[in-house]
C-alpha positions in Angstrom: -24.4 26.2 26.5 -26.1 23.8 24.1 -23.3 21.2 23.5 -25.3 19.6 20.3 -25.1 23.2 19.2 -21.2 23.7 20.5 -20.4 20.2 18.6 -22.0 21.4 15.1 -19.9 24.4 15.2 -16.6 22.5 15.7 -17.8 19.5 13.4 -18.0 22.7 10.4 -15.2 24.8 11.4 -12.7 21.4 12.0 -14.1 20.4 7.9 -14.3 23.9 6.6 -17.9 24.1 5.6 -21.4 23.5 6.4 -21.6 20.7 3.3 -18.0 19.2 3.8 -19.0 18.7 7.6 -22.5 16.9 6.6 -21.0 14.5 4.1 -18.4 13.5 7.0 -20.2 13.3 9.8 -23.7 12.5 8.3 -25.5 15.0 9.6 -28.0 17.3 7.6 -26.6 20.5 6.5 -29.8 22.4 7.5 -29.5 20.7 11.1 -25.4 21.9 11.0 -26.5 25.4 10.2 -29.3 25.7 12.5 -27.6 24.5 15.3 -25.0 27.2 14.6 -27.2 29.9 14.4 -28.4 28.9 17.8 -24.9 28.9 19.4 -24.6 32.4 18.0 -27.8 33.2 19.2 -27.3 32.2 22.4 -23.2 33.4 23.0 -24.8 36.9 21.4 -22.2 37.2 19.0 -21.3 36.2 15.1 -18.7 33.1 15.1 -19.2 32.6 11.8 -18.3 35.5 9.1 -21.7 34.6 6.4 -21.7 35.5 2.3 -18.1 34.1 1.8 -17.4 31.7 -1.1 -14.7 30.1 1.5 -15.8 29.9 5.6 -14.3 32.1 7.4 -14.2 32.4 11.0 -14.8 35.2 13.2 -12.2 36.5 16.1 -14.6 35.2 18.3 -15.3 31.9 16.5 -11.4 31.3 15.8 -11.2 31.7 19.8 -13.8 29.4 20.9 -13.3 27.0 18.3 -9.3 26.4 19.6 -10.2 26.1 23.4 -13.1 23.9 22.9 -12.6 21.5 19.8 -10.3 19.0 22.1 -12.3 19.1 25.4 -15.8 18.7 23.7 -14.2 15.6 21.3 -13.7 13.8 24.9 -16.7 14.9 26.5 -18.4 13.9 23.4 -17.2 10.5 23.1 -17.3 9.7 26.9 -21.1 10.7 26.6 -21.6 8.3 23.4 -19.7 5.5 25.6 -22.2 6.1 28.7 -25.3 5.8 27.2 -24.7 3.1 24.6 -22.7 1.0 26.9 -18.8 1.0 26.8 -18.3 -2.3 25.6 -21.0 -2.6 23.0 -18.8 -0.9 19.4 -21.6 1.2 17.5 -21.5 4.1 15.3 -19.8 5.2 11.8 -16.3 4.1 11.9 -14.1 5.4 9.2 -10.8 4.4 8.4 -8.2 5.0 5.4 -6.1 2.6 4.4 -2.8 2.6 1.7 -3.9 0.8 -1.5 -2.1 -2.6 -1.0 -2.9 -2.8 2.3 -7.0 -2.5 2.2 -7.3 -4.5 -0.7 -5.1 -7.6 0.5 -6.4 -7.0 4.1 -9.1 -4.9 5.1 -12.1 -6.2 2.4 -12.1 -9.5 4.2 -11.1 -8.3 7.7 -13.6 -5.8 7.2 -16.1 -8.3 6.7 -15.5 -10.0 9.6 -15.5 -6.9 11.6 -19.2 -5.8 10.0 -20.8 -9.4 11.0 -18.9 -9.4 14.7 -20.0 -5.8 15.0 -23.4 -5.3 13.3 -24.3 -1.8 15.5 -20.9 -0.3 13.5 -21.4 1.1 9.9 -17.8 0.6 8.8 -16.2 2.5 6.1 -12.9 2.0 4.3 -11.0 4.2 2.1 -8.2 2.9 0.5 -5.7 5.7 -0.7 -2.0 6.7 -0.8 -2.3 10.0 0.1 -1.1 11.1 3.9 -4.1 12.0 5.1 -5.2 14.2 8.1 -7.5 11.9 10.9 -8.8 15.1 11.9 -9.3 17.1 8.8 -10.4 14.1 6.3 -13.1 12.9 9.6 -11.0 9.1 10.2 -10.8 7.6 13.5 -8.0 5.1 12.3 -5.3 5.7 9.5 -3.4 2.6 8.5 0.6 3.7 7.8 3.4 2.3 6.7 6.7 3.2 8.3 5.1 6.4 10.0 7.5 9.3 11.5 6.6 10.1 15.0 3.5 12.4 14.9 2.3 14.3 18.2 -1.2 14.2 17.3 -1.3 10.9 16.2 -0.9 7.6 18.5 -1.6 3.7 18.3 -0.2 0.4 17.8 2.3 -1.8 15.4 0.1 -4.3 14.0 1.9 -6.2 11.4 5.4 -6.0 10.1 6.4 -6.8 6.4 9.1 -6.7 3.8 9.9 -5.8 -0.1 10.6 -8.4 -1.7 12.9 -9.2 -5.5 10.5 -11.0 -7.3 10.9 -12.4 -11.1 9.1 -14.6 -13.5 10.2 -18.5 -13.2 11.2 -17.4 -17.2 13.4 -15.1 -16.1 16.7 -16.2 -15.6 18.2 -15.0 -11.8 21.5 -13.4 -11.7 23.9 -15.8 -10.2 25.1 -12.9 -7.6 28.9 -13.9 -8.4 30.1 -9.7 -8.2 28.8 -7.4 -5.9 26.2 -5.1 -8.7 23.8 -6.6 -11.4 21.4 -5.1 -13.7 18.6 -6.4 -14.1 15.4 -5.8 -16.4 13.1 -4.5 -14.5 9.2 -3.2 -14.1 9.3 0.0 -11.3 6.6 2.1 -10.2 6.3 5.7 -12.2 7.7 7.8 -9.1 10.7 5.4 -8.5 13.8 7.6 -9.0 16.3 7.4 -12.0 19.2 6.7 -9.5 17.2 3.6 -7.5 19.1 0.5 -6.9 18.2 -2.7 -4.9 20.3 -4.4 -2.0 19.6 -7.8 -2.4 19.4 -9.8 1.0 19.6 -13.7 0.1 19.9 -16.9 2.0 23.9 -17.1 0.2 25.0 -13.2 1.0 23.8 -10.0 1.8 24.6 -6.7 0.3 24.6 -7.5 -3.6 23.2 -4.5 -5.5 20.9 -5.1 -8.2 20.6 -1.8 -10.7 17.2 -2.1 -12.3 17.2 -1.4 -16.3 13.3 -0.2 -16.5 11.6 -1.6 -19.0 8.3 -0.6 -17.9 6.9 1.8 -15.3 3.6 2.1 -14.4 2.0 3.8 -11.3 0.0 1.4 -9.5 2.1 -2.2 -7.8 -1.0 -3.8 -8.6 0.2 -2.7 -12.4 4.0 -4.0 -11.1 2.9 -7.4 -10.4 0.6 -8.2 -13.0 3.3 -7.0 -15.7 6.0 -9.5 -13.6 3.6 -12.1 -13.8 3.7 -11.7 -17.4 7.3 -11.9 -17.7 8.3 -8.2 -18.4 11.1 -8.5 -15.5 11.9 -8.4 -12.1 10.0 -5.7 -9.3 10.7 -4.6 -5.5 7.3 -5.3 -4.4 5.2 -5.7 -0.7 5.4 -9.4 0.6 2.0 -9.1 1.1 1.1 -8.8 -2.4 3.0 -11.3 -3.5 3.0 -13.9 -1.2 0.4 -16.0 -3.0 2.1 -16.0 -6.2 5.4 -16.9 -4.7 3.8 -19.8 -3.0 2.0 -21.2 -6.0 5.8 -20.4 -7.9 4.2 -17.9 -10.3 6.9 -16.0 -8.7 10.2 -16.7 -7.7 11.8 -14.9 -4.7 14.9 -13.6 -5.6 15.5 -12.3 -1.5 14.5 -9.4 0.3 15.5 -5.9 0.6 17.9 -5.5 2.6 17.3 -3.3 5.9 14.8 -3.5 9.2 11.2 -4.5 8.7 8.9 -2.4 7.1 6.3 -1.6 9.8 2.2 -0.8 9.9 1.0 0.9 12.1 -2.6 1.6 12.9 -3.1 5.3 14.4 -5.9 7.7 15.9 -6.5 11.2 17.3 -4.2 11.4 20.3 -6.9 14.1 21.5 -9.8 11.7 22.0 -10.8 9.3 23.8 -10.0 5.3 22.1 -13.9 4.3 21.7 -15.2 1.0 21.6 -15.4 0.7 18.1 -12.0 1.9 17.7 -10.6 -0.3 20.3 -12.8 -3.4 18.8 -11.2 -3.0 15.4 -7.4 -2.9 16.7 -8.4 -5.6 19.0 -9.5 -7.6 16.0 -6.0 -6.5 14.1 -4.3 -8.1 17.2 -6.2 -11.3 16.6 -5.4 -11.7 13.1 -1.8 -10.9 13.3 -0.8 -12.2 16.8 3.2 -12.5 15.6 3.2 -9.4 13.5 4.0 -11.5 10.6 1.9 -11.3 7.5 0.5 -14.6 6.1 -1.2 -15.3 3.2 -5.1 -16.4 4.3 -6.3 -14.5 6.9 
């Protein structure tokens, strides 16, 4: 059996289409196809049902593609590592990222990881949404605070926290009773009900009910609307670190509760690859203590 051919099939039956496959894994479409027809060709029967507006596999295809898809990843990847060398990172490397943390982190990481690395065409995608490794075609998906996923394994690489943040206009509450309101800025999907425990250098457990005077659905919207003085906002620590530094911000405290964690996670079917291992080594480096710090 042709495994070029055996690869194609899973790459477009893993994606869901011949052109959804191609634009992941940046391989013609015509090559995709043809190689499928081949495997057909050569197994002597149809894996893949044709004249559908939506693919749809066969009995036969459904069958091979589940007992094959994991294996051939491996075999695949342990190839890729034997001929190129298994220390030498080279190949597409695609990784998504949540919003705050790619564009606080990975643009300049990234850099340093394209001139270390020049055999590696990296590509990051920052986004909210969860995403599937497998499905969307990432070898690493940055989370925060991730629930324990079978499929999915990797390593802590930084730990964070939300921080109250206000404008040095604003006046602080002076946390003499044990609830405040405050004015605040909140993202668009905070609930009605939300309110903040306040952990300060003085006490712990004040609660702070924020009084929205703004929402809007993006924290880099949060921030810039704090910074000009519309009230206070629960925001990342490493968004805001600079601007509490410089005191265009003041720190109010933290939220109270355990560390927010990131975690950087791949395919627990497949082998960890060089490129893969070379970018969570170079995580590693620039966060030895966990703890996020301003300039990387």
């Amino acid at each position: 059996m042709d495994l070029h051919a055996l690869t194609a099939f899973n790459l477009v039956a893993t994606h869901g289409g011949f052109g959804r496959a191609s634009r992941i894994s940046g391989r013609p479409k015509a090559t995709l196809s043809r190689k499928v027809a081949e495997l057909e060709q050569s197994l002597g029967v149809r894996l893949i049902e044709r004249g559908t507006h939506v693919l749809r596999l066969t009995e036969e295809g459904q069958s091979l593609h589940k007992r094959t898809e994991g294996p051939l990843a491996e075999i695949v990847e342990a190839a890729e590592a034997a001929a190129s060398g298994a220390a030498i990172p080279r190949g597409r490397l695609r990784i998504s990222a949540p919003v705050v943390f790619a564009h606080v982190v990975l643009g300049r990481l990234g850099a340093r990881f394209a001139l270390a690395y020049p055999q590696v065409q990296l590509e990051v995608v920052a986004e909210d949404r969860k995403v599937d490794p497998v499905e969307d075609g990432y070898d690493v998906v940055i989370r925060v605070d991730p629930p324990a996923d079978e499929r999915l394994v990797g390593r802590r690489v930084l730990n964070d926290e939300r921080l109250i943040v206000g404008p040095p206009q604003m006046r602080r509450p002076a946390f003499t009773k044990a609830e405040h309101s405050v004015k605040a800025v909140l993202l668009t999907t905070t609930p009605p009900d939300m309110v903040w425990r306040l952990r300060t250098k003085e006490s712990n457990g004040v609660t702070l009910r924020p009084e929205p005077v703004l929402q809007l659905s993006s924290l880099f919207m949060v921030r810039d609307a704090v910074l000009a003085g519309a009230g206070a906002a629960l925001l990342p620590k490493m968004l805001v670190a600079d601007d509490v530094a410089a005191g265009r911000l003041i720190r109010w405290g933290g939220q109270d509760g355990p560390a927010v964690e990131i975690w950087a996670l791949h395919n627990s079917r497949r082998l960890v690859g060089a490129k893969v291992r070379a970018f969570l080594d170079l995580l590693d480096k620039t966060f030895p203590k966990r703890i996020f710090v301003p300039q990387l």
